[in-house]
C-alpha positions in Angstrom: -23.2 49.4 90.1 -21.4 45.8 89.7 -22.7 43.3 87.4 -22.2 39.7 89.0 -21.5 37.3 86.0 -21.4 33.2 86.1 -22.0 31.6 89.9 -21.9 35.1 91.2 -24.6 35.8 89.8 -27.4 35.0 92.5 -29.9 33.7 89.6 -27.2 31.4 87.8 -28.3 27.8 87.1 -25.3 26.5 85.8 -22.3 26.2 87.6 -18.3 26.4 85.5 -18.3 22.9 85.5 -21.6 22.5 84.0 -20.1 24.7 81.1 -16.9 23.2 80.6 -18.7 19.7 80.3 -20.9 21.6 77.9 -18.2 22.6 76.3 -16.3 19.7 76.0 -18.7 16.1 75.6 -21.0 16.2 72.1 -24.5 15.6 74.1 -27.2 18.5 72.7 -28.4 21.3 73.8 -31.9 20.1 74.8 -30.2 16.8 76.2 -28.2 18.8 78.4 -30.7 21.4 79.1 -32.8 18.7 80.5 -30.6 17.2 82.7 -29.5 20.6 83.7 -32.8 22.3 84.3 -32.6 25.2 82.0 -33.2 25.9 78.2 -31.6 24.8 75.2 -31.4 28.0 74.4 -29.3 29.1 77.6 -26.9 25.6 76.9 -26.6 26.9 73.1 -25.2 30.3 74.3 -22.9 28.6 76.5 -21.8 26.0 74.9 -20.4 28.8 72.1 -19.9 31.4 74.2 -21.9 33.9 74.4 -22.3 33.7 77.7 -19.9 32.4 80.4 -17.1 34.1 78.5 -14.4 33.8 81.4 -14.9 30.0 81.5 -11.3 28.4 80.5 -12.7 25.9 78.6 -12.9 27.5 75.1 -16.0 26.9 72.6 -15.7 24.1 70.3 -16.1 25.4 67.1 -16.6 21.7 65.1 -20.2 21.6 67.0 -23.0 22.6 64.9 -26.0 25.2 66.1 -27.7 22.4 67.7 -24.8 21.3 69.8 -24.1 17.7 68.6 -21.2 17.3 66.2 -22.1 17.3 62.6 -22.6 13.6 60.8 -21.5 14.8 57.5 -17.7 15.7 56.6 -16.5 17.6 54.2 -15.0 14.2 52.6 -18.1 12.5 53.4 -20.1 15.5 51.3 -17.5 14.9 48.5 -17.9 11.0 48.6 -21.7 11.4 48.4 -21.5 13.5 45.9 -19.6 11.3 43.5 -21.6 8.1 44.8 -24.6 6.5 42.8 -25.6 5.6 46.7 -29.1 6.6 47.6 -30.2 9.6 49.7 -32.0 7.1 52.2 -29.0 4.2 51.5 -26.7 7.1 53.0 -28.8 8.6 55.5 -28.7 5.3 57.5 -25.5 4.5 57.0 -24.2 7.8 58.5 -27.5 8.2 61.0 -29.0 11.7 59.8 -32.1 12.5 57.4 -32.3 12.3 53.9 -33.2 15.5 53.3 -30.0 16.8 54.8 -27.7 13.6 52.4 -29.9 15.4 49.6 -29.4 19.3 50.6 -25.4 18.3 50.8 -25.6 16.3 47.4 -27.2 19.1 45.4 -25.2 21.6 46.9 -27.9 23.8 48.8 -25.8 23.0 52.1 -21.8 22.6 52.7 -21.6 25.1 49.4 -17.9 25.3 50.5 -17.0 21.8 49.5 -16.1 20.9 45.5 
């Protein structure tokens, strides 16, 4: 028995170019999913993949789970951290939730970064 994989595969919806722009431009999963017709789930597995393996274009590893590129930096953690800068003050500067300026300054997230 063969196993057809990517557009040989009868029931593929995305196509090798649809993964290597997946791959390669920092929209999200569900953005892309929409415009694609399929799941943010099945863009996700792509995108770092899990699936489409033999695509060239390799999985960017600077993408978060969600598929857009993370707002916060290591330096930008640090720089928070040693800032008397609000939560909400950063937060709209860098375009991302409080919560997650808070979780990074009281080292719940990025744990990695002194």
């Amino acid at each position: 028995m063969t196993i057809c994989g990517g557009e040989d595969n009868g029931r593929a919806k995305l196509t090798e170019a649809d993964v290597i722009k997946i791959r390669t431009e920092p929209r999200s999963d569900a953005d892309w999913g929409r415009t694609l017709g399929v799941t943010k789930e099945a863009v996700s597995a792509a995108r770092r993949g899990l699936t489409w393996r033999h695509v060239d274009a390799p999985p960017d590893p600077t993408l978060k789970h969600g598929g857009a590129p993370a707002k916060l930096t290591d330096d930008l953690v640090r720089e928070i951290r040693m800032s008397a800068k609000s939560n909400a003050a950063w937060a709209r500067e860098i375009g991302c939730s409080t919560v997650a300026v808070w979780l990074a300054r009281i080292r719940r997230t990025w744990k990695h970064v002194e």
